[in-house]
C-alpha positions, 0 to 999 in steps of 0.5 A: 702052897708052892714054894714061891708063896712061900716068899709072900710071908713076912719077912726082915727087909733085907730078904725083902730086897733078896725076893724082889730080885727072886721075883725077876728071875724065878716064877711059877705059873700052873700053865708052865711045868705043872707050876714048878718054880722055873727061870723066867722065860724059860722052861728050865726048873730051879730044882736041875740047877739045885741038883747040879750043885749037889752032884759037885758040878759047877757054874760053867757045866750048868751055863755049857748045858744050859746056855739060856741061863747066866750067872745072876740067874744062877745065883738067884736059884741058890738064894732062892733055895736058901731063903725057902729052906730058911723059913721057920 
């Protein structure tokens, strides 16, 4: 299971509404990056920007590296990475 069927569980219908935004801007498809959740569009894996969080970088490094990618995507990444690491 990847990380985006993940969000195919059941879920309260205010996550419900945070996926379908998920959904917008982060997908996953065999074909692109071996199916690794990337921005839409794009080839940029949701992990990279996780991983300049985690270093203490912030938005405007991630969007100066990375000019293909806004802040709404950005702010998809953290909501993804917090409703998969959320679920129980």
């Amino acid at each position: 299971m990847n990380a985006l069927d993940i969000l195919k569980q059941p879920h309260s219908k205010e996550d419900e509404r945070d996926i379908s935004q998920i959904r917008q801007y982060i997908v996953s498809d065999p074909q692109i990056m071996d199916g690794l959740p990337v921005f839409a569009g794009t080839r940029i894996p949701v992990y990279i920007i996780l991983d300049y969080f985690a270093e203490g970088l912030g938005i405007e490094d991630i969007l100066k590296d990375y000019p293909g990618l806004d802040r709404d995507k950005i702010r998809m990444a953290l909501k993804f990475a917090n409703l998969v690491t959320s679920i129980h």
